[in-house]
Structures are given as C-alpha cells and as structure tokens.
KENU-115998 format. One record per residue (C-alpha): residue number from 1; residue in three letters; x, y negated, z negated. Coordinates in steps of 0.5 Angstrom, whole numbers, plus 500, padded with zeros to 3 digits. Layout:
residues N
 resi resn  xx  yy  zz
  NUM  ALA   X   Y   Z
...
end
This chain:
residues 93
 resi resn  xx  yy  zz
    1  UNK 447 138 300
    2  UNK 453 135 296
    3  UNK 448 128 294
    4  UNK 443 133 291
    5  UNK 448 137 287
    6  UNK 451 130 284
    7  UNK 444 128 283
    8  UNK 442 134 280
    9  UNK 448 134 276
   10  UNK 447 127 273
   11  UNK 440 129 271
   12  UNK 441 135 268
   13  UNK 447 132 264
   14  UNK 443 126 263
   15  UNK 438 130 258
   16  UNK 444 135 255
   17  UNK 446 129 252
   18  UNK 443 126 244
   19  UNK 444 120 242
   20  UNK 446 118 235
   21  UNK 442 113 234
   22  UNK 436 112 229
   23  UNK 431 106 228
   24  UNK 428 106 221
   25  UNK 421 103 221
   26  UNK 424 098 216
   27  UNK 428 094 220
   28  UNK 435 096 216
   29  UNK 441 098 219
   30  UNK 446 103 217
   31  UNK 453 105 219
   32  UNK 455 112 216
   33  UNK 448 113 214
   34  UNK 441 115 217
   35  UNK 438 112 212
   36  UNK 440 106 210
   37  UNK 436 102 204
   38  UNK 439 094 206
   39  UNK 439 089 211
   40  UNK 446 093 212
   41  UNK 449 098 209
   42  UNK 456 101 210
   43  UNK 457 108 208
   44  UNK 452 113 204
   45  UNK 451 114 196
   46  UNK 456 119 194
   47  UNK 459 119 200
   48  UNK 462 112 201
   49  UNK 466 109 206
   50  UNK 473 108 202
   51  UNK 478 103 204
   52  UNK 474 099 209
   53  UNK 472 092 209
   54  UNK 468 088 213
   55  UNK 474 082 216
   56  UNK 472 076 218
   57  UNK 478 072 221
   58  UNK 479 066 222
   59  UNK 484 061 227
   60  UNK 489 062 224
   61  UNK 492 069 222
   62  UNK 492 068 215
   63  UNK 484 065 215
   64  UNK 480 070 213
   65  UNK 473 072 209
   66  UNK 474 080 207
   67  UNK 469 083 203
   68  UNK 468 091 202
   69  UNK 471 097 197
   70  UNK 479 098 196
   71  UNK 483 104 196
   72  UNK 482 105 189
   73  UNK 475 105 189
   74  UNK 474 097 187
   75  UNK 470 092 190
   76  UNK 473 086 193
   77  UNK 471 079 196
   78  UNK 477 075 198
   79  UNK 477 068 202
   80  UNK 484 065 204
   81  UNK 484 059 207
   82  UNK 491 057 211
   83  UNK 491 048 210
   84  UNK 498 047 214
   85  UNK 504 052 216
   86  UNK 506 052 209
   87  UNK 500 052 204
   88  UNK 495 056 203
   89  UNK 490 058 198
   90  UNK 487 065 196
   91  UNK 480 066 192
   92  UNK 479 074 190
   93  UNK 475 077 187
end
C-alpha cells in the first residue's frame, strides 16, 4: 500500500508539473524570452536584461572577455589580459 501510495504520488505530481522550455522551430535559443529571433538572444525587446553581461573568464582573475549591456543602458565589449603580475591590459569598447 505504502509503495502504491508513493508511486501514485510520483505520477501525479509528474503530470502537475509545466515545464518552461520552449523549442522554436528555427533553431534560436533565448533566455528571457519566448521567442528569440537570433542564435541567442539575452532579454526581450522593451524588456531587456539591464546590468547582465556575458563573462568569460580567464586563468587568472584579471583574464576576462565581457560583453553585455551596463547599468546605464550602454553597450560594453571589454577584453583584459593579465601578461604577468604586475601588467595587464584592457580593451573596451
């Protein structure tokens, strides 16, 4: 009895449950939105993902590509690259 009343719970929570996703037929993926119109698309028209970047880091803390929209609303796209402990460079844009 125990074993039905577990397996019964398991189903039926396993067909209450919705998932999120969503698969565009053309292949995009988007987070923050349902229907993204590029490869991948961060946020929604009018409805952006203010102060998130896309970070890739490096070895090193200081080793970094970022990319993404600031708190201001403008666009960044900044590489660092730490050469030793006591230089490094920075390119933003």
């Amino acid at each position: 009895m125990k074993r039905l009343l577990i397996a019964l719970t398991a189903l039926i929570t396993a067909f209450d449950t919705l998932a999120q996703n969503s698969f565009p037929p053309n292949g995009n993926v988007g987070i923050g939105t349902t229907n993204p119109t590029t490869g991948l698309q961060l946020g929604d028209w009018g409805n952006a993902i203010t102060g998130k970047q896309i970070l890739i880091p490096g070895l090193y803390n200081f080793e970094q590509f970022r990319l993404g929209q600031i708190a201001n609303g403008n666009m960044v796209v900044e590489l660092v690259y730490h050469t030793n402990l006591f230089a490094s460079y920075k390119v933003s844009a």
